[in-house]
Every structure is written in structure tokens, then in C-alpha cells.
C-alpha positions as CSV (number, residue, x, y, z in Angstrom):
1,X,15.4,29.5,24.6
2,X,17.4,26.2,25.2
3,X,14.6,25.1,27.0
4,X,12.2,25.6,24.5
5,X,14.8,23.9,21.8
6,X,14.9,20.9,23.9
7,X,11.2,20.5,23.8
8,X,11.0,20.9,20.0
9,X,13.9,18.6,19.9
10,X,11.9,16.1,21.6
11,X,8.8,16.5,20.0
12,X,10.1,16.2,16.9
13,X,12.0,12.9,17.4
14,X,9.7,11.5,19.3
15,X,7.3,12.4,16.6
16,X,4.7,14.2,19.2
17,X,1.6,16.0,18.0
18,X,0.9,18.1,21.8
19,X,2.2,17.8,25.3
20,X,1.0,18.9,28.6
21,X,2.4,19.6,32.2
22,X,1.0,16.8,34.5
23,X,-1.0,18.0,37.4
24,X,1.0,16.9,40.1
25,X,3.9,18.9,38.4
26,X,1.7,22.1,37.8
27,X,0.2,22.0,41.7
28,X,3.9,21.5,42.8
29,X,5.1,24.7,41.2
30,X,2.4,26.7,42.1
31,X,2.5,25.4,45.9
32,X,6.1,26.5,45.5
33,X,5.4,30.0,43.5
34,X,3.0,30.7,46.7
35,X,5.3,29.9,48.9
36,X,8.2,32.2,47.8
37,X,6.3,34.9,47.5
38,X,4.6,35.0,51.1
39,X,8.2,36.4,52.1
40,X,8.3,39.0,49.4
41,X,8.0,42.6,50.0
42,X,4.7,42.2,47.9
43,X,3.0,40.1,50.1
44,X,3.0,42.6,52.6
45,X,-0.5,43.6,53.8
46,X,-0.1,47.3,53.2
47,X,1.4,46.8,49.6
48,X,-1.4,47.7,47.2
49,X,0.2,47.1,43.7
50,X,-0.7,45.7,40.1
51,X,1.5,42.2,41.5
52,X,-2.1,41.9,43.8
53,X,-5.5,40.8,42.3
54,X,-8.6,41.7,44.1
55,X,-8.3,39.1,46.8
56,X,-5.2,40.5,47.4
57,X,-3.5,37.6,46.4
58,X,0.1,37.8,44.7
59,X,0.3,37.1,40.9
60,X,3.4,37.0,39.3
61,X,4.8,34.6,37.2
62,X,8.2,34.5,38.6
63,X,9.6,35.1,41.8
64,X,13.3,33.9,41.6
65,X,15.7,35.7,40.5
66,X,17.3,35.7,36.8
67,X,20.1,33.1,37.5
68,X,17.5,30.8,39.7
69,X,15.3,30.4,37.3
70,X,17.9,29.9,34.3
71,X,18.9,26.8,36.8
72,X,15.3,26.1,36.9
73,X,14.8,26.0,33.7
74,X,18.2,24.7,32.7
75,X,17.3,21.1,31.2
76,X,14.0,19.9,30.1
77,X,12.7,16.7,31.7
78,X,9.8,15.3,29.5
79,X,8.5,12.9,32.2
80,X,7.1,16.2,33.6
81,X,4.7,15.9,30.8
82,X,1.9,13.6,28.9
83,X,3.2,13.5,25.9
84,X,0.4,12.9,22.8
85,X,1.4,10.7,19.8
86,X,-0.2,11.5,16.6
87,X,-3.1,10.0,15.6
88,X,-3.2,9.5,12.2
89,X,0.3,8.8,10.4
90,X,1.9,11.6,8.6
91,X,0.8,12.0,5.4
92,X,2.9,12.0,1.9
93,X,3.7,14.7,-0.6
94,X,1.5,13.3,-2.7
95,X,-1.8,12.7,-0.2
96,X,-1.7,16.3,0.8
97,X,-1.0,17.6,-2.4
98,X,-4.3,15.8,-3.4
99,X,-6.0,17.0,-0.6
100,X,-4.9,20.3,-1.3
101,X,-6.6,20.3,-4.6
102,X,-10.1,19.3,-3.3
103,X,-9.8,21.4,-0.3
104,X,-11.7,24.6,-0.4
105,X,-9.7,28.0,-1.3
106,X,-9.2,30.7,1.4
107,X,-11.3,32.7,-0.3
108,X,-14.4,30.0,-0.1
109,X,-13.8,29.7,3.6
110,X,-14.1,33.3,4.1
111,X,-16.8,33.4,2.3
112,X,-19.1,30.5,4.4
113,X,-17.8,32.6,7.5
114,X,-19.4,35.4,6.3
115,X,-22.3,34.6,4.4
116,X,-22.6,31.9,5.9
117,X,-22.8,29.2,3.2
């Protein structure tokens, strides 16, 4: 949870619309995901258990232990992201109540889903 409160945090004042793990970052953790669990009990060729996917590969999300990957996941370190400004500036009360008004109800959208007009 503080994790995730430290990326909101930092969205927010940095005024952020989206942000994504770089690659390098991603291939990094999964190199080191793989690596941890070749020495799991999982891994082991005569282990046939959901944690396997058909070619018998081991798929977990996770294999440190609780207090590891609280450490881990400790403090939130946005250069291990591309962070994406908005692109438009942020509109006023008044801009989208207007757009608000001309927009289409619910109702009207629902009804060009399913009819199809």
C-alpha cells in the first residue's frame, strides 16, 4: 500500500496522466524472478503443480518471502518508469460543465451500442 501511495503521490504532483515500467527494468526483474525460482522446490522436474504452465515453466508472481519483498517494494523510485505528461491542460469547472451539457446522456450511449445508431 505505501508503495502504491507514493506513486499516486507522484503522479499527482507531478501532474502525470500514465506511467510505465521501462524495459530494461521489467527484463531485469523477470531475469531475476527466473533466476530465484530455478532453486525452488517448484522447479524441480518431477513437480507437476498449477505454479508450472505447459512448458513446464514456473509462473509465480513472487518468489521472495513476505519481508523481502516489503524491502523490495519499500520505496518507489519513479526513474524506473516513463512517466507521460498530459496532453491537453486540465480543464475548468466551467469547460467541463459545458461539455457536460452537450455531451450525450448514458442512456444515448447505450442506446448507439445497441442499436447501433
Amino acid at each position: 500500500m505505501r508503495y502504491i501511495m507514493q506513486v499516486v503521490r507522484e503522479m499527482v504532483e507531478g501532474d502525470y496522466a500514465a506511467m510505465e515500467v521501462r524495459q530494461d527494468v521489467r527484463d531485469r526483474y523477470n531475469e531475476v524472478v527466473v533466476d530465484r525460482c530455478r532453486n525452488m522446490v517448484w522447479s524441480h522436474k518431477r513437480v507437476r503443480s498449477w505454479y508450472k504452465n505447459a512448458a513446464n515453466r514456473v509462473t509465480v508472481n513472487s518468489p521472495w518471502r513476505q519481508l523481502e519483498y516489503w524491502q523490495l517494494t519499500r520505496e518507489f523510485d519513479p526513474a524506473d518508469y516513463h512517466m507521460t505528461t498530459h496532453a491537453a491542460p486540465r480543464s475548468t469547472k466551467q469547460d467541463s460543465t459545458e461539455s457536460a451539457q452537450s455531451a450525450p446522456s448514458m442512456q444515448e450511449r447505450r442506446r448507439k451500442i445497441v442499436v447501433g445508431t
